[in-house]
mmJSON file of the N, C-alpha and C atoms, coordinates in Angstrom:
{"data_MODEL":{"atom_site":{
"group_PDB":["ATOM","ATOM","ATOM","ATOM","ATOM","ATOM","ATOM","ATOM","ATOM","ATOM","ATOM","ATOM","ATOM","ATOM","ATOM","ATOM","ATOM","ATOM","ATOM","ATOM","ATOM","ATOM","ATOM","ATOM","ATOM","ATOM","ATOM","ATOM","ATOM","ATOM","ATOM","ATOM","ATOM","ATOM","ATOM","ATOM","ATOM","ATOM","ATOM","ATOM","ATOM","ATOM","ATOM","ATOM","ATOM","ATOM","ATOM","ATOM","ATOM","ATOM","ATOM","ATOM","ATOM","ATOM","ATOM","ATOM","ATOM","ATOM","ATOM","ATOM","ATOM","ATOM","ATOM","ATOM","ATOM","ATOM","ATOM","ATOM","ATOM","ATOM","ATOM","ATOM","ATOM","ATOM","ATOM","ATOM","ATOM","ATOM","ATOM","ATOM","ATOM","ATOM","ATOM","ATOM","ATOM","ATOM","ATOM","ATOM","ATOM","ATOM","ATOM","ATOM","ATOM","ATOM","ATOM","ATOM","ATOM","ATOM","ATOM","ATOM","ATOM","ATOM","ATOM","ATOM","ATOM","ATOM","ATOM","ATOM","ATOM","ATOM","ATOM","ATOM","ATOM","ATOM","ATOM","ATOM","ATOM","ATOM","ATOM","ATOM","ATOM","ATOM","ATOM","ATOM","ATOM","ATOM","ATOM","ATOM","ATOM","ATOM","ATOM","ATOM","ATOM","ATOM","ATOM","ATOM","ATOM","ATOM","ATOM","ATOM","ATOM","ATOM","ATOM","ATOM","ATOM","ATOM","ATOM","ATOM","ATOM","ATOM","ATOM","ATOM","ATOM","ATOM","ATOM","ATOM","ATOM","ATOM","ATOM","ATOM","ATOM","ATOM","ATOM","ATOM","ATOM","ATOM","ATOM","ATOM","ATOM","ATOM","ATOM","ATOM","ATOM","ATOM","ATOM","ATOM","ATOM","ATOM","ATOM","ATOM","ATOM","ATOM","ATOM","ATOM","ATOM","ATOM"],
"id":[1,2,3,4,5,6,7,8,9,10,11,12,13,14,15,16,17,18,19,20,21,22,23,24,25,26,27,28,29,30,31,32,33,34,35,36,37,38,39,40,41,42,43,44,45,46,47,48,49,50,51,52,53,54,55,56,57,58,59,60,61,62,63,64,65,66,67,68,69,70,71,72,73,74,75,76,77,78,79,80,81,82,83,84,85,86,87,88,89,90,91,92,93,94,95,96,97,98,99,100,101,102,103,104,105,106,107,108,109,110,111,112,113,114,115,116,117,118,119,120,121,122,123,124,125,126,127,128,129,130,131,132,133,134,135,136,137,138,139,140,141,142,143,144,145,146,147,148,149,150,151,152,153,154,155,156,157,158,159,160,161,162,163,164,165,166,167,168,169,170,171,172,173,174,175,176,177,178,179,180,181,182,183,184,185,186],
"type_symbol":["N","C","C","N","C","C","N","C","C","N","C","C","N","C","C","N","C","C","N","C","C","N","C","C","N","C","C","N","C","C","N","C","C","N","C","C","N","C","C","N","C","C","N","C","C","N","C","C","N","C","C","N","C","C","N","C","C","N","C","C","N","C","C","N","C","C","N","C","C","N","C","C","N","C","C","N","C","C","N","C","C","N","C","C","N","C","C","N","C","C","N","C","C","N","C","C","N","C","C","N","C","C","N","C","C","N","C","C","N","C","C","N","C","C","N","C","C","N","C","C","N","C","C","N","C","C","N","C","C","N","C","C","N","C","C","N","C","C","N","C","C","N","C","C","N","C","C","N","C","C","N","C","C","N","C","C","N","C","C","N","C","C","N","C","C","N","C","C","N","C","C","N","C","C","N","C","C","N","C","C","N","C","C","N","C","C"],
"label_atom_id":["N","CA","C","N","CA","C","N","CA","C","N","CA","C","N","CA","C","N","CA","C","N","CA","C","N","CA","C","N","CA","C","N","CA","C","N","CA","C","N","CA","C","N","CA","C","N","CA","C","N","CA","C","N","CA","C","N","CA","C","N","CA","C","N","CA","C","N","CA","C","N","CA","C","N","CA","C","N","CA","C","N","CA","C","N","CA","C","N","CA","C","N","CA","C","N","CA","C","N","CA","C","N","CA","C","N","CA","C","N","CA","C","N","CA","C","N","CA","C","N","CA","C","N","CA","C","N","CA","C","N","CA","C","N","CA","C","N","CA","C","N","CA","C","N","CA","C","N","CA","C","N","CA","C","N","CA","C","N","CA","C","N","CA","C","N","CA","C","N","CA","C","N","CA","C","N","CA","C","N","CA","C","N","CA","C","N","CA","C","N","CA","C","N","CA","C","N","CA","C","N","CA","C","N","CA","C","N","CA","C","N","CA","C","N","CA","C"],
"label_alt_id":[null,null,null,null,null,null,null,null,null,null,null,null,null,null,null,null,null,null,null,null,null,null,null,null,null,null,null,null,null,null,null,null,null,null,null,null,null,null,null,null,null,null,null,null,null,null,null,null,null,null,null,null,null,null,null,null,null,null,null,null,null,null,null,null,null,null,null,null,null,null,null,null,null,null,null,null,null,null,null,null,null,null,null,null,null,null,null,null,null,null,null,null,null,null,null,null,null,null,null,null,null,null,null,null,null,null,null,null,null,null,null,null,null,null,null,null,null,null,null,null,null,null,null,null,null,null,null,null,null,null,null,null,null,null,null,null,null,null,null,null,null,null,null,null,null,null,null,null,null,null,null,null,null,null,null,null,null,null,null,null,null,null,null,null,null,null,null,null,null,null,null,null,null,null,null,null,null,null,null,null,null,null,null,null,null,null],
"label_comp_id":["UNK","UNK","UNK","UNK","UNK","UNK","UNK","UNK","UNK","UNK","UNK","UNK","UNK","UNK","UNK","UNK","UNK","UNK","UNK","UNK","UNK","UNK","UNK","UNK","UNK","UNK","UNK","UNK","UNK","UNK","UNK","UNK","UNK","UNK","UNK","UNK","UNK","UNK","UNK","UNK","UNK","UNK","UNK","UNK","UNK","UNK","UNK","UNK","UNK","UNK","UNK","UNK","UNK","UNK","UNK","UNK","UNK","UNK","UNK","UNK","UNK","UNK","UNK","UNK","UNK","UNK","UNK","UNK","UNK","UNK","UNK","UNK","UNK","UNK","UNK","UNK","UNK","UNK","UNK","UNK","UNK","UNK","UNK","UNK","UNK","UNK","UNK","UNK","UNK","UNK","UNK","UNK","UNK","UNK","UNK","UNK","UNK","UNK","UNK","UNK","UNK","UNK","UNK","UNK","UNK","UNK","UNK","UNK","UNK","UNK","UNK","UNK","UNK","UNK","UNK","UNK","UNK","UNK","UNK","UNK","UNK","UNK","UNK","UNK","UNK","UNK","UNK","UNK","UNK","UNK","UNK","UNK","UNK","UNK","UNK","UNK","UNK","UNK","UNK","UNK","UNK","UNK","UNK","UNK","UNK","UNK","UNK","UNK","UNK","UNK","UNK","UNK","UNK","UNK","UNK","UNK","UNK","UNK","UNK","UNK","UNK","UNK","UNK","UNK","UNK","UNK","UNK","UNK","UNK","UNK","UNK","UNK","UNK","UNK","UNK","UNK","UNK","UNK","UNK","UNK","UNK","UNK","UNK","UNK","UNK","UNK"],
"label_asym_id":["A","A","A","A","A","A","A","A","A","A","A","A","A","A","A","A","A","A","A","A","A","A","A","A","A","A","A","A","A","A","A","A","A","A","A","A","A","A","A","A","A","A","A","A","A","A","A","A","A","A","A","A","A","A","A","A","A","A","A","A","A","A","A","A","A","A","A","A","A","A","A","A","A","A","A","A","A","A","A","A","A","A","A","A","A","A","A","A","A","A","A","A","A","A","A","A","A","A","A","A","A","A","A","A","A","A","A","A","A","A","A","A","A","A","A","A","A","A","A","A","A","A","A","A","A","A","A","A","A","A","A","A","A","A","A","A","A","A","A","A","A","A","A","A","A","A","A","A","A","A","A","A","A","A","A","A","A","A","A","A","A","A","A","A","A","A","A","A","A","A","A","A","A","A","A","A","A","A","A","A","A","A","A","A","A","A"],
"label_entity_id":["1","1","1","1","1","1","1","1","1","1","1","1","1","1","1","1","1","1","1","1","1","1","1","1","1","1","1","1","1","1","1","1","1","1","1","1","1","1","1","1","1","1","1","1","1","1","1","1","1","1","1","1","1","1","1","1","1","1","1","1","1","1","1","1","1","1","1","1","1","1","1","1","1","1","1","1","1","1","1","1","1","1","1","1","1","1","1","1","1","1","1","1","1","1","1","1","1","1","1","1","1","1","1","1","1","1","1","1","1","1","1","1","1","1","1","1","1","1","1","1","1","1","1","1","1","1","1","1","1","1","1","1","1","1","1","1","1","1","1","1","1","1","1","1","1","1","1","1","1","1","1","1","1","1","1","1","1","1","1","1","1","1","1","1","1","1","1","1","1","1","1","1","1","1","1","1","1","1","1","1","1","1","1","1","1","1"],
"label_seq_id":[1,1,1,2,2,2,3,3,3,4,4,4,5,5,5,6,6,6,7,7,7,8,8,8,9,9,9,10,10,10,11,11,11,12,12,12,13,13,13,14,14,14,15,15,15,16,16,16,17,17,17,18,18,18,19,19,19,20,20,20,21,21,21,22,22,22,23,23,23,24,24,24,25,25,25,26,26,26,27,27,27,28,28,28,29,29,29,30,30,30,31,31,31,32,32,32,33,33,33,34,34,34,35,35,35,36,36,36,37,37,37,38,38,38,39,39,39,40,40,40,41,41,41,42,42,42,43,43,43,44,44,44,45,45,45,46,46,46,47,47,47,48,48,48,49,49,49,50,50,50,51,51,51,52,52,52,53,53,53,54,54,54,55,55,55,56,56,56,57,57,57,58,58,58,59,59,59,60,60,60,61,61,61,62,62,62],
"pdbx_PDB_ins_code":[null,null,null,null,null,null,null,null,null,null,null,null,null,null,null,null,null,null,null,null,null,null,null,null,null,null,null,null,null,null,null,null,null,null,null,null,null,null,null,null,null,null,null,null,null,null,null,null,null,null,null,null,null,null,null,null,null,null,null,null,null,null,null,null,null,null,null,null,null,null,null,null,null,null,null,null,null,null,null,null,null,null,null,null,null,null,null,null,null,null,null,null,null,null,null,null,null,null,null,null,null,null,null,null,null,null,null,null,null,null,null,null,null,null,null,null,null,null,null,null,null,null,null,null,null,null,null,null,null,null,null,null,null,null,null,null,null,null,null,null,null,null,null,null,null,null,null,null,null,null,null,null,null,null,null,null,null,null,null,null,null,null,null,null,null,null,null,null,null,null,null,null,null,null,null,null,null,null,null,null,null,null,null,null,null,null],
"Cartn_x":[0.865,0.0,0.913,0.644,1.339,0.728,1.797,2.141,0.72,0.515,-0.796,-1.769,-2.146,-3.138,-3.61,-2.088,-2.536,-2.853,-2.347,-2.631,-4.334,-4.726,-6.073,-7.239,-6.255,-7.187,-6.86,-6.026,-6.201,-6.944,-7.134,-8.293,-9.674,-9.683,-11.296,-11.618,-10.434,-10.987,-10.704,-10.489,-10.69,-11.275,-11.784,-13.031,-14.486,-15.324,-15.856,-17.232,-17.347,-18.552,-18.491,-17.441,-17.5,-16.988,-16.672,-16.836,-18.141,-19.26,-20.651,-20.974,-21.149,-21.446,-21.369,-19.761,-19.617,-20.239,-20.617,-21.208,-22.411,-23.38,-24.651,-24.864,-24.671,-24.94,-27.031,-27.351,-28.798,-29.474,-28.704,-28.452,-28.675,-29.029,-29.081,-28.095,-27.339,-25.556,-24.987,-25.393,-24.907,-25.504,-26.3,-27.311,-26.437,-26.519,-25.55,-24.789,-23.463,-22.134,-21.807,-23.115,-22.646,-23.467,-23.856,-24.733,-23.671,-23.881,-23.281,-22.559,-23.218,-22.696,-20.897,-21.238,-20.527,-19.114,-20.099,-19.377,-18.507,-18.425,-17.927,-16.864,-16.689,-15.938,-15.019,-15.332,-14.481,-13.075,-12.274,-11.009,-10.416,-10.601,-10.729,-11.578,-12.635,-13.718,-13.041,-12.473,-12.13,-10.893,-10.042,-8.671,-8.801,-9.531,-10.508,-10.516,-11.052,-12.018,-10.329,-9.95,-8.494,-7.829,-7.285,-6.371,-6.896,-8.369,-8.803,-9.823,-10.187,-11.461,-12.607,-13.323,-15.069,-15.651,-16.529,-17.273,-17.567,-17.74,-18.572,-17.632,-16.699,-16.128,-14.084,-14.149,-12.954,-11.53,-11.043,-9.378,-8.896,-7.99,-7.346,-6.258,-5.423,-4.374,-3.794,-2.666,-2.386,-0.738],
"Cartn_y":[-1.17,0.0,1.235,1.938,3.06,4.658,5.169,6.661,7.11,7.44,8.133,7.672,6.56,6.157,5.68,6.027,5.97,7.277,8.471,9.75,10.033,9.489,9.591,9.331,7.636,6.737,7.557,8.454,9.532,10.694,11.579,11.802,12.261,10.956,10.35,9.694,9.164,8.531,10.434,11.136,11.81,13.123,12.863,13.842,13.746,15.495,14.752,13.82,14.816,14.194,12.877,12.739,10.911,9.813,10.505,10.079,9.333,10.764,10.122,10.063,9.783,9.206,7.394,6.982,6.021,5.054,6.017,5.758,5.582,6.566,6.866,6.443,4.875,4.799,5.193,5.082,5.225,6.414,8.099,8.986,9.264,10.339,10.866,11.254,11.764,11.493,10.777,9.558,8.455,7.871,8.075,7.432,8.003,8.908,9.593,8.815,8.93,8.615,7.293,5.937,5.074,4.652,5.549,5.136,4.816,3.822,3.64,4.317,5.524,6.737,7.082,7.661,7.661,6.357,5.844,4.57,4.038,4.198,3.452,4.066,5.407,6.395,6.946,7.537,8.229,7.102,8.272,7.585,7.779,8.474,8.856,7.664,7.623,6.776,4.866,4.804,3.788,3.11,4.127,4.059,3.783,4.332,4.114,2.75,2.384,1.139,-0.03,0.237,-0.916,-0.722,0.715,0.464,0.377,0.831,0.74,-0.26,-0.879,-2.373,-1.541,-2.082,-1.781,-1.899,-0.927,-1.036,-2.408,-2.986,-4.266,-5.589,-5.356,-6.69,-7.156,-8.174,-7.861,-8.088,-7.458,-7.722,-8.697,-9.577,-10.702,-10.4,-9.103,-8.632,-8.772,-9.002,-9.47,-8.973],
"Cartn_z":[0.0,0.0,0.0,-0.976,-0.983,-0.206,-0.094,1.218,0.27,-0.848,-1.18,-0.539,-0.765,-0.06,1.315,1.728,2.986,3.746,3.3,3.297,3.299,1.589,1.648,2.589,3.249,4.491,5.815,5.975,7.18,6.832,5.883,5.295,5.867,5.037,5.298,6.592,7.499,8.932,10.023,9.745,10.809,10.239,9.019,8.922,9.58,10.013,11.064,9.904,9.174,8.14,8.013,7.714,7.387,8.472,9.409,11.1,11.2,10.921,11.265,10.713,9.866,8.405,9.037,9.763,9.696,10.979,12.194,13.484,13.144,12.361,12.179,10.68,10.411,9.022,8.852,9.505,9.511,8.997,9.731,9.311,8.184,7.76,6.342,5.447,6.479,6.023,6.054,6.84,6.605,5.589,5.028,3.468,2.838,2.408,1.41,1.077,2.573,1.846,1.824,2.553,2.223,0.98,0.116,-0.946,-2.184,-2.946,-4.151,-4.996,-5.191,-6.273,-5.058,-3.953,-3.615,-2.447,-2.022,-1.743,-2.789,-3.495,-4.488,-5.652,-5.723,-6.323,-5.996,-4.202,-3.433,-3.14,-3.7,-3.24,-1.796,-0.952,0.348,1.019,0.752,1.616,1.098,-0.05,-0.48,0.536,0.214,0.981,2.559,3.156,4.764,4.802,3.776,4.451,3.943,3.196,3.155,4.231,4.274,5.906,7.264,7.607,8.676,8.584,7.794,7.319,7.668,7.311,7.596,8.849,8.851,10.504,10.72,11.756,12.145,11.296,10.737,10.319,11.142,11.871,12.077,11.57,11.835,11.476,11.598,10.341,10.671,11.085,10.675,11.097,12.347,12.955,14.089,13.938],
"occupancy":[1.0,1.0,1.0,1.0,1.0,1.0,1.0,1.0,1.0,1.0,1.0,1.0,1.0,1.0,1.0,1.0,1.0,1.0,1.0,1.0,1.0,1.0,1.0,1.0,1.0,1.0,1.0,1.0,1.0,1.0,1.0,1.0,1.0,1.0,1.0,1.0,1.0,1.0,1.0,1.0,1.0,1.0,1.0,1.0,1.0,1.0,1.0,1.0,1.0,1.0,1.0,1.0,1.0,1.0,1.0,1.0,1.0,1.0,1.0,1.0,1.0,1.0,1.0,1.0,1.0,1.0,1.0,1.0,1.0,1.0,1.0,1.0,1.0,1.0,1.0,1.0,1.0,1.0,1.0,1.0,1.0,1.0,1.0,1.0,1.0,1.0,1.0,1.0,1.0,1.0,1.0,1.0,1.0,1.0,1.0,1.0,1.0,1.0,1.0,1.0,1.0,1.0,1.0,1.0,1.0,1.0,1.0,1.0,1.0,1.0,1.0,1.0,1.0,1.0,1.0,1.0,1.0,1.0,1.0,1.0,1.0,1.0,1.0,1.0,1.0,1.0,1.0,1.0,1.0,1.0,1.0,1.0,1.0,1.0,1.0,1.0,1.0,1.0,1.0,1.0,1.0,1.0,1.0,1.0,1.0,1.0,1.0,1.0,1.0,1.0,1.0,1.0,1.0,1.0,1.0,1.0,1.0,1.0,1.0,1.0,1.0,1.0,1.0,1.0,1.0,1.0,1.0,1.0,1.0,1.0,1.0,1.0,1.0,1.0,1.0,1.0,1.0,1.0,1.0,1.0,1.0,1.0,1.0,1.0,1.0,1.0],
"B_iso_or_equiv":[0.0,0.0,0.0,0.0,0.0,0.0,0.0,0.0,0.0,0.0,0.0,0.0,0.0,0.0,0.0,0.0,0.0,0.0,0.0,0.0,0.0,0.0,0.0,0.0,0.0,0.0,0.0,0.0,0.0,0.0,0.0,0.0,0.0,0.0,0.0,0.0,0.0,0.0,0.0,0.0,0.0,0.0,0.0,0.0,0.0,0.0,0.0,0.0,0.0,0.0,0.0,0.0,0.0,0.0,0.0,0.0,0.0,0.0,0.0,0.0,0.0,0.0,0.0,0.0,0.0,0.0,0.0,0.0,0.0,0.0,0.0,0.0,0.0,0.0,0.0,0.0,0.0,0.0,0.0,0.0,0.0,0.0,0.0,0.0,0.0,0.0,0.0,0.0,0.0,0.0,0.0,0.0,0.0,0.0,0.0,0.0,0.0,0.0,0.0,0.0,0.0,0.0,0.0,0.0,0.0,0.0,0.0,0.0,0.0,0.0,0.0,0.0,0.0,0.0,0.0,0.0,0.0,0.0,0.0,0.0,0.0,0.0,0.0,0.0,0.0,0.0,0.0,0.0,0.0,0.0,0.0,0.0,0.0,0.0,0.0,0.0,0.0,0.0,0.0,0.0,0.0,0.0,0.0,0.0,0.0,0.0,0.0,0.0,0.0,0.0,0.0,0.0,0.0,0.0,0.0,0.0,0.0,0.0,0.0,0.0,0.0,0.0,0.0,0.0,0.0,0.0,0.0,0.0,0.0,0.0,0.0,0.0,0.0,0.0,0.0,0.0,0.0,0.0,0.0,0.0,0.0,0.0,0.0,0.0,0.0,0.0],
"pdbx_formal_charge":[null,null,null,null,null,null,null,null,null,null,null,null,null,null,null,null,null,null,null,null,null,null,null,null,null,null,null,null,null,null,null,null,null,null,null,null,null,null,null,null,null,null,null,null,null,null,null,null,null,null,null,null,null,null,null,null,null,null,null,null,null,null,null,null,null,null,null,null,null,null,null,null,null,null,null,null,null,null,null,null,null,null,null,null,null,null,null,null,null,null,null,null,null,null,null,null,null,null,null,null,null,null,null,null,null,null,null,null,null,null,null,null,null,null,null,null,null,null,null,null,null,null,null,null,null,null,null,null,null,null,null,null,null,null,null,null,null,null,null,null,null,null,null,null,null,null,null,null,null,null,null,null,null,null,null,null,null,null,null,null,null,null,null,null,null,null,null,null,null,null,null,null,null,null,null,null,null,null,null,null,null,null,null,null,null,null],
"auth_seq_id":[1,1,1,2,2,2,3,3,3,4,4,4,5,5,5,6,6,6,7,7,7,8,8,8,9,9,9,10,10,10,11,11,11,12,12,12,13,13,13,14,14,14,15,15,15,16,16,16,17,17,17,18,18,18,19,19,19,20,20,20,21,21,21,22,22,22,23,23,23,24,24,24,25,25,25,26,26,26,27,27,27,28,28,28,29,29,29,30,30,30,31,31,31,32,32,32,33,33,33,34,34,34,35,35,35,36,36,36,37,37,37,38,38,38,39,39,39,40,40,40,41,41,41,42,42,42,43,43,43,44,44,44,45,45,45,46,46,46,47,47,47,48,48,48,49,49,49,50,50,50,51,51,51,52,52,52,53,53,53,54,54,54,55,55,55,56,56,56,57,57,57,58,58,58,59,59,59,60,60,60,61,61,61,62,62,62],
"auth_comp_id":["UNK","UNK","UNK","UNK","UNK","UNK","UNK","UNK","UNK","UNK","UNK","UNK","UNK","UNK","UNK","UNK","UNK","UNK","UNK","UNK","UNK","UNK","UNK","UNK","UNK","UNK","UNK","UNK","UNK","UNK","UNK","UNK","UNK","UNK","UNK","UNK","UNK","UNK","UNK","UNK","UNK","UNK","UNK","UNK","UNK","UNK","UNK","UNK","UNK","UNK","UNK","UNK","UNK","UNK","UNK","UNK","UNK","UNK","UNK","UNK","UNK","UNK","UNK","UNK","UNK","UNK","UNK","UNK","UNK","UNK","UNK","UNK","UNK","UNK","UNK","UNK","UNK","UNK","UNK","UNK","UNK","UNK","UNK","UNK","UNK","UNK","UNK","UNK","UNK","UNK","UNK","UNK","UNK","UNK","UNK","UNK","UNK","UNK","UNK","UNK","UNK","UNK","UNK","UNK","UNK","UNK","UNK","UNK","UNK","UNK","UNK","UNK","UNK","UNK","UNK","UNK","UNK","UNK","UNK","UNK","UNK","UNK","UNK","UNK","UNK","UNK","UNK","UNK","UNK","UNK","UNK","UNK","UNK","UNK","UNK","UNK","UNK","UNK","UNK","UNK","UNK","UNK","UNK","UNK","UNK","UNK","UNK","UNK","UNK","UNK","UNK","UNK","UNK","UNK","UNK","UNK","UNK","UNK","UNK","UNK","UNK","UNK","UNK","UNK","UNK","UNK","UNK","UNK","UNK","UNK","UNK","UNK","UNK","UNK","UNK","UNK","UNK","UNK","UNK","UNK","UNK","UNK","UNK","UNK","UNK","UNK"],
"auth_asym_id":["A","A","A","A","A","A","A","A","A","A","A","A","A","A","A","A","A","A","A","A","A","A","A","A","A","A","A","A","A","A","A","A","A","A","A","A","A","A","A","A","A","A","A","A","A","A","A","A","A","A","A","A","A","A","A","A","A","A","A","A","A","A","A","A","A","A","A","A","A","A","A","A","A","A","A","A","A","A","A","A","A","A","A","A","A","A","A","A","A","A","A","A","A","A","A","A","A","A","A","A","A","A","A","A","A","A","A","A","A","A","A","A","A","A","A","A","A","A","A","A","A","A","A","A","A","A","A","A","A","A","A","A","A","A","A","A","A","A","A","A","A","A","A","A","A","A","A","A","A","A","A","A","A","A","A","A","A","A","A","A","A","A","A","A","A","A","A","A","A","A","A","A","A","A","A","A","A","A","A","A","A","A","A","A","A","A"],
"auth_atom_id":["N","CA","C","N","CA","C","N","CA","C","N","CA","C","N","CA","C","N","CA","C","N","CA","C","N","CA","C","N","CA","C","N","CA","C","N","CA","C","N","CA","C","N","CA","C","N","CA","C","N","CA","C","N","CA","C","N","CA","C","N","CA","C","N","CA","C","N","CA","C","N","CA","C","N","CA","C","N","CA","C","N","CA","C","N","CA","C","N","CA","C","N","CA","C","N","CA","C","N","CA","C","N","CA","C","N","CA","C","N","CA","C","N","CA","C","N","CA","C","N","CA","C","N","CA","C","N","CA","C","N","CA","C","N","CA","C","N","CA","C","N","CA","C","N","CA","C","N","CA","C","N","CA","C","N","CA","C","N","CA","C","N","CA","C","N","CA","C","N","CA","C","N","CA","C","N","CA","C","N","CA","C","N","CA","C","N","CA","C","N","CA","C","N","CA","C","N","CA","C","N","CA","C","N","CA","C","N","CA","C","N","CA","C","N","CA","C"],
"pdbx_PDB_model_num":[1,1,1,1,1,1,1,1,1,1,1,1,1,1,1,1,1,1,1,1,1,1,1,1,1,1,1,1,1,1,1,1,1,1,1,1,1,1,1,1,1,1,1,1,1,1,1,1,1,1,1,1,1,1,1,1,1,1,1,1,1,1,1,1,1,1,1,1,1,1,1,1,1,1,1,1,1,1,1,1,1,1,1,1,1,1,1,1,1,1,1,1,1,1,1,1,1,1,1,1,1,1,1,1,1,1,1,1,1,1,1,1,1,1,1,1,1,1,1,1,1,1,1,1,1,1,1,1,1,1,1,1,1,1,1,1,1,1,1,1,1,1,1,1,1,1,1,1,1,1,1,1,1,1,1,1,1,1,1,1,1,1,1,1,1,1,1,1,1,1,1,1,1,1,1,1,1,1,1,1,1,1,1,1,1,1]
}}}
């Protein structure tokens, strides 16, 4: 994984929008940004979820 993208995955994990976005998927901001159009484009929100994994799933990493 390269320094860009890991840049991007700090980013997007300590912005507050997509903070709660990520606490409050229920939210309307959380609709939004975990909606397709954007779930799926953002290279910020992309990069997040490789170095820090997805809410609710755990790490095999050790």
């Amino acid at each position: 994984m390269n320094i860009f993208r890991k840049i991007l995955a700090v980013i997007c994990h300590y912005c507050p929008l997509c903070g709660y976005a990520r606490s409050k998927p229920d939210s309307w901001i959380g609709k939004i940004l975990n909606y397709p159009w954007h779930a799926n484009y953002c290279p910020m929100w992309n990069a997040e979820k490789d170095v820090y994994g997805e809410p609710g799933r755990e790490s095999s990493k050790v």
